[in-house]
Every structure is written in structure tokens, then in C-alpha cells.
C-alpha positions in Angstrom: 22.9 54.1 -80.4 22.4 50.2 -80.8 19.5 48.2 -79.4 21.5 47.2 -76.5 22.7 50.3 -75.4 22.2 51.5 -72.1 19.3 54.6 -72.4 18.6 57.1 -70.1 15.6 59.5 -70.3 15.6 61.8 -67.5 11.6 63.1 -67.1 10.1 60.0 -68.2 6.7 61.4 -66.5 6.5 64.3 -68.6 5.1 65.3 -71.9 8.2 65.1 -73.8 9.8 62.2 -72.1 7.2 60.4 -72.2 7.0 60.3 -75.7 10.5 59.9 -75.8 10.3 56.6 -74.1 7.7 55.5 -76.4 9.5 56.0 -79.1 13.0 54.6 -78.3 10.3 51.6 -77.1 8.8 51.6 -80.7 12.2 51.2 -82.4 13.5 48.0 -80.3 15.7 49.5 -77.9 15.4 47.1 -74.7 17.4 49.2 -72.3 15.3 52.3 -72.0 15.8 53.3 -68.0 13.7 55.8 -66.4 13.8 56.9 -62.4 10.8 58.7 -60.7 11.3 61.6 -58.1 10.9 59.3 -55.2 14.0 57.1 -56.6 16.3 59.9 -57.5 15.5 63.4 -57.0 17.0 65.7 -59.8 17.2 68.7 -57.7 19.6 66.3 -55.1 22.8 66.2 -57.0 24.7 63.7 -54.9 21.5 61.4 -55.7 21.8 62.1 -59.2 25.8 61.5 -59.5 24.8 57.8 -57.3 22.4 56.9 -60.1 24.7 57.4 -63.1 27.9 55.7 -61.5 25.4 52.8 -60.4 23.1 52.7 -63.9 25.9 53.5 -66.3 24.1 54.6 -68.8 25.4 55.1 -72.1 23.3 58.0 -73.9 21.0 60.4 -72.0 17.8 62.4 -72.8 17.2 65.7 -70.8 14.0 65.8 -70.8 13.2 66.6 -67.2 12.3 70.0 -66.0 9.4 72.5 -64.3 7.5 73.6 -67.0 4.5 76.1 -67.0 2.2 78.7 -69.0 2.7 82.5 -69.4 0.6 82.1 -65.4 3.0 79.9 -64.0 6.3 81.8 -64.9 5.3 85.0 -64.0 4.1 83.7 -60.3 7.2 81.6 -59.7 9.9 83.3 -60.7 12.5 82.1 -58.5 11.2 78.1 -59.0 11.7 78.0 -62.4 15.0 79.5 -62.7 16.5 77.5 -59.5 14.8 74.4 -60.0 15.9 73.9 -64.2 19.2 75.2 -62.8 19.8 72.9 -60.7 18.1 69.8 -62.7 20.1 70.2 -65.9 23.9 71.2 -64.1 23.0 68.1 -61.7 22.2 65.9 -65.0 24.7 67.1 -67.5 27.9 66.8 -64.9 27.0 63.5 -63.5 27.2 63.0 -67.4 30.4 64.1 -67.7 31.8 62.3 -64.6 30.2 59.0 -65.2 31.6 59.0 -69.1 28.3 59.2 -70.8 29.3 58.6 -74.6 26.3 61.2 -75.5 23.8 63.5 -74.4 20.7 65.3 -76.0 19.4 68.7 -73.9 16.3 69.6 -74.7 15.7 73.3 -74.5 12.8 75.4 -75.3 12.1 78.2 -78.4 11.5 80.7 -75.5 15.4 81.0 -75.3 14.7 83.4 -78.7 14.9 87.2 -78.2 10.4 88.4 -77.7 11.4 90.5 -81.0 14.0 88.6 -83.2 13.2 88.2 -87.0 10.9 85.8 -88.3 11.4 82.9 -88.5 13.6 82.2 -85.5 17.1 81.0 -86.7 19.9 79.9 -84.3 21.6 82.3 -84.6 19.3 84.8 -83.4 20.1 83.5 -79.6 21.2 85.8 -77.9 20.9 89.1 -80.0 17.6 90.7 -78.0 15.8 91.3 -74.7 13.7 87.7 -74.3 9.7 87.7 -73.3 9.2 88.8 -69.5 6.4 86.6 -69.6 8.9 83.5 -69.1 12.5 84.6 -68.8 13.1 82.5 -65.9 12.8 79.6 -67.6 14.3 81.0 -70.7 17.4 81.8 -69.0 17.7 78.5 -67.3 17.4 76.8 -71.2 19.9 79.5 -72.4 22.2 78.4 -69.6 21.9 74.6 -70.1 22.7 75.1 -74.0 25.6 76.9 -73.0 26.9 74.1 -70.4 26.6 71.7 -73.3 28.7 73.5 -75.2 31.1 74.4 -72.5 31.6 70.8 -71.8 32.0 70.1 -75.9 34.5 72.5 -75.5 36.1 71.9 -72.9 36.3 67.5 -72.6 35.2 66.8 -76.1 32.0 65.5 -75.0 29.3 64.6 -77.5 26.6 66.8 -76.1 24.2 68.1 -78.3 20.9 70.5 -77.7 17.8 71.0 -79.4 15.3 73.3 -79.0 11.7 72.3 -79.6 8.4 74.3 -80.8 5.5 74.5 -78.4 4.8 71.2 -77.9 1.3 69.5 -76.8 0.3 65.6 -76.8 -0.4 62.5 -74.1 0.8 63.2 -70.9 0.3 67.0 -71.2 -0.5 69.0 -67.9 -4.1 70.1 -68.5 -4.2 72.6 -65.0 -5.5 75.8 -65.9 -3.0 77.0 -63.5 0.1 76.0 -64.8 -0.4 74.5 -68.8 0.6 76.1 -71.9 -2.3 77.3 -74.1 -3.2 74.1 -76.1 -3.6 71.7 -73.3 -5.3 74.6 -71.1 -7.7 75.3 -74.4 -8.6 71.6 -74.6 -9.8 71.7 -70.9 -11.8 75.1 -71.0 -13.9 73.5 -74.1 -13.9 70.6 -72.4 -15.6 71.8 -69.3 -17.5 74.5 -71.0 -19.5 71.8 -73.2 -19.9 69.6 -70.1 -21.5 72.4 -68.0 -23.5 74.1 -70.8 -21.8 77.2 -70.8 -22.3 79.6 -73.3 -19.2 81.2 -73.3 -15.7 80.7 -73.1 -12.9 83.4 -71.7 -9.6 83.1 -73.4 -6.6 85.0 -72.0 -5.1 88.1 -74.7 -6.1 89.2 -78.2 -6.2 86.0 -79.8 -3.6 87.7 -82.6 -0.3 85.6 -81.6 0.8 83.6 -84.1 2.4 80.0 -82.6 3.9 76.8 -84.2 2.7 73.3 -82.8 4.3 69.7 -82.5 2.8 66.8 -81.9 5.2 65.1 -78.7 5.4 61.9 -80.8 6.8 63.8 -83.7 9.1 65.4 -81.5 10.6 62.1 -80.5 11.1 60.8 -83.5 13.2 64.2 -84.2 15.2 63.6 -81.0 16.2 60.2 -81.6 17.0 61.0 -85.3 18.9 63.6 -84.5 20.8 61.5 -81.0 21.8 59.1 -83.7 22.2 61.6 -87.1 23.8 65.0 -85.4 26.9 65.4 -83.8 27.2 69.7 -83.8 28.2 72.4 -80.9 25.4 74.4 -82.1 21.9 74.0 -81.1 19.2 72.9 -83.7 15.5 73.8 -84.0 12.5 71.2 -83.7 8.9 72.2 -85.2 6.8 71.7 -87.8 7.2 74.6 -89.5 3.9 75.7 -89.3 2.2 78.7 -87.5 -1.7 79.4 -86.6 -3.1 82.4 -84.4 -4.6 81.7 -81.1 -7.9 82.6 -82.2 -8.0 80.0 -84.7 -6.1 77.2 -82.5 -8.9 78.2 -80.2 -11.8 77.7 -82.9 -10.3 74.3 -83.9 -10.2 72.9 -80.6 -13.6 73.6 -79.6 -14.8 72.8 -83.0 -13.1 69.0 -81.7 -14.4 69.1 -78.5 -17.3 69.6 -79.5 -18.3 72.9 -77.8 -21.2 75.1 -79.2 -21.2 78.5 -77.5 -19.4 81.8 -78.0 -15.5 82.0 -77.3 -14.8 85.7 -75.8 -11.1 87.1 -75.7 -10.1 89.3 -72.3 -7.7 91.7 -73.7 -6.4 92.7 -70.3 -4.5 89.5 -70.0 -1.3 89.2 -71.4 -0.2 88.1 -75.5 2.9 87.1 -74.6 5.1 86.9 -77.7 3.4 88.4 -80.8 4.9 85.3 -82.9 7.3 82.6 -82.4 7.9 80.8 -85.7 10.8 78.3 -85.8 13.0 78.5 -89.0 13.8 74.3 -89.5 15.7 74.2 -92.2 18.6 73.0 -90.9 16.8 69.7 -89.4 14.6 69.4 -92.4 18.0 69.2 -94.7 19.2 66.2 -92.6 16.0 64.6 -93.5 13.5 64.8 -91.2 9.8 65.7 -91.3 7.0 65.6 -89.0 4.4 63.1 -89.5 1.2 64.6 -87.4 -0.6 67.5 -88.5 -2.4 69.8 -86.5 -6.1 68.7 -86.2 -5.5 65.4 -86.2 -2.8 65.9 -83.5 -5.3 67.9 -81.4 -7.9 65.2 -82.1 -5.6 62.6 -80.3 -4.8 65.1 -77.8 -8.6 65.2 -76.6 -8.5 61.5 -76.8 -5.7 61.7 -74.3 -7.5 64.3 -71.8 -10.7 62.8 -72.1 -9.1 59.1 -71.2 -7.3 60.3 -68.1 -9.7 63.1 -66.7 -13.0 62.9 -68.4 -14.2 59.7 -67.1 
């Protein structure tokens, strides 16, 4: 990519694309284009092939999708598999048609087997029944790495996929409804200090072990590796290190603030008992991440209290 190429970042709104504009922003590229919902609809494919033939762009970053917690999946089913299906095939073969000279999918670490060997390698796609908790969406990201590569194979195209850790950061969805657990942690503390509440319920045992990146370290990986990696198979983004939920949960209310007991409801669900990312194959290209946890979390609560806290 040079400054004056022709950017697009598809989910501009979101957590991750956010960043990812921010970034690409950061480093002097003047041609960054984005599209809200109302402007093209990604689930309208004709309106998606109309933008690329019109906008032209040269390099694309899927980062658009319908994301959600371990709530979310298991209520919608048929919404997360359709809709990612639909976004990503309508986003990847306007792609192809238009002539994009490359394209960056990003997937999710949920595409890993709920059992496979820790820590999660590439090539453990694949090789195991995934998490029921979210293997709608899973299936969707397994299906959207395999396009890429289909189309690699197929035209020669320059596609390329990575799969990020759980991610958290500005623009994060903070509805208890539908976030993943930082983001939904940050807003329980939150409202628990606010109201005086003396305790906190947390969904599961606490016990699951989870790996965190900061959004803006994730960009910074995505545009290394848009410019640095050119590979049919998929590589891993994270930070290579894990915490349990009990202890994320003890560092973001000691952040917050909060000062009352935090009380675990094991009739909810775990999920996946740990979900480590092995990154050695990104860390030997010669990337790191910059943000470390607490400090990461600390900006995170910077971010929620600036848009909702008020």
C-alpha cells in the first residue's frame, strides 16, 4: 500500500474498524473510504457490487460483521450465521469483480475446535467439534477463510485472513445483552459503583482462561501484515497472553473503581474452558503488541465513561 492508495474499510463503525481507520489515519494514508449502512447496505449485494465499481478501491479491510457475546449467539442463531454470510460473500466477490489488488478478512479465534491443544495453532482449524456457545458465527468465519482461499486459488487473488484474539477497546458495544465479557464487565462495575451495590453477578465459574488485545494493537497488526504477508493460510493476532475471568473481573472493578463483593452464578454458561492463541508465526515477522492489559482496560473505561457515563 502507498499513501495514495485507494483504502477500503468495510465496518468503519465497529470496534475493529474503527481502530483500523485510525490507524491507516495515523500512518498518512489520505484515501481511507468508509460507507455507513444507510449508504450501502452489506447485506444488499447489488449495493455492495455498485460501491466497488463506482469507489474503486484498491485494498480492502473486512472488518464488518454482527458480532455478539456467548447471550447473543445462542439467541440468534439464524442472524449470525445469515447475516456474516451474506456480508463477507457480498464483500469478498465484489472484490474479485471490481479487481481489488488485495484484501484482508478478518475472522475470529472462535473458528478453533472448543477442545483443540493449547495454544491454538493454525493448523488446528478444523480438527474438532467448535463451542455451541457460538458456532454460528464460527462457521460463518470458517466459511469466509475458506472463500479467501478459494478465490487465491482459484484467480490468484491476494486475499489474505487473519484471525484475531478477543478483542476489547473504543468503540466497543457495552449492551449487557449482546457484548463480549470485557466490555460487558466494564459496564456491570460501572453501574454497580454508581448505584451502591454491594454485589456484582458474573455469568459461569470465573475458571476460563482468555487472551486480550487492545483494538489499536490489533490494527497495527492488520496493516503490518496488509503490507508484510502475502500467504493462503490464515495467521493468528493476540498478545500472547492469557488471564482467568475471575481475575479480568477483579482488575476491572479494581479500575472502575467498585468496592463491593463480585459473586459468580455457576448455572450460566463457561463457554470455552481456554482459548489461547499460539502467535509465533506473526511474532517472527516482527510484530509485537504495544498495550498491555491494565493499561488497555484503563483506556477502555476512559472510552465507556466518555460516551455513556456522562
Amino acid at each position: 500500500m502507498e499513501a495514495s492508495s485507494r483504502i477500503y474499510v468495510a465496518g468503519h463503525r465497529g470496534l475493529a474498524g474503527s481502530a483500523i481507520e485510525r490507524e491507516l489515519k495515523r500512518q498518512g494514508f489520505g484515501q481511507v473510504m468508509t460507507r455507513t449502512r444507510a449508504e450501502v447496505d452489506l447485506l444488499d449485494g447489488l449495493a455492495v457490487r455498485r460501491f466497488f465499481e463506482e469507489a474503486r478501491p484498491e485494498y480492502v479491510f473486512v472488518a464488518a460483521a454482527k458480532v455478539g457475546g456467548i447471550m447473543a449467539n445462542s439467541t440468534q442463531p439464524a442472524a449470525f450465521l445469515w447475516e456474516n454470510l451474506q456480508i463477507q460473500n457480498n464483500l469478498i466477490h465484489s472484490a474479485w469483480m471490481t479487481g481489488v489488488k488485495k484484501l484482508l478478512f478478518l475472522g475470529s479465534s472462535c473458528i478453533y475446535p472448543k477442545l483443540a491443544p493449547q495454544p491454538l495453532r493454525e493448523e488446528y482449524l478444523l480438527t474438532g467439534p467448535l463451542e455451541p456457545t457460538n458456532e454460528w458465527y464460527a462457521v460463518a468465519k470458517i466459511a469466509g477463510i475458506k472463500l479467501c482461499q478459494a478465490f487465491r486459488r482459484q484467480h490468484g487473488c491476494d486475499y489474505i485472513s487473519a484471525m484475531p484474539t478477543n478483542l476489547y477497546g473504543p468503540n466497543d458495544n457495552y449492551d449487557l445483552q449482546g457484548s463480549h465479557v470485557l466490555p460487558a464487565l466494564i459496564r456491570k462495575f460501572h453501574e454497580a459503583k454508581i448505584r451502591g451495590e454491594k454485589q456484582v453477578v458474573c455469568w459461569g465459574s470465573g475458571r476460563p482462561l482468555r487472551e486480550f488485545l487492545h483494538s489499536d494493537d490489533l490494527a497495527r497488526a492488520l496493516v503490518f501484515l496488509m503490507r508484510h504477508y502475502s500467504e493462503e493460510q490464515f495467521i493468528n493476532v493476540g498478545s500472547g497472553v492469557e488471564i482467568t475471568i475471575r481475575d479480568l473481573a477483579t482488575e476491572v472493578g479494581r479500575v472502575v473503581g467498585y468496592q463491593g463483593e463480585t459473586v459468580w452464578d455457576p448455572t450460566k454458561p463457561d463457554g470455552t474452558p481456554r482459548k489461547l492463541m499460539d502467535n509465533s508465526r506473526l511474532f517472527a515477522l516482527g510484530w509485537k503488541p504495544e498495550i498491555d492489559l491494565p493499561s488497555g482496560i484503563a483506556l477502555a473505561y476512559e472510552d465507556f465513561c466518555r460516551r455513556f457515563a456522562a
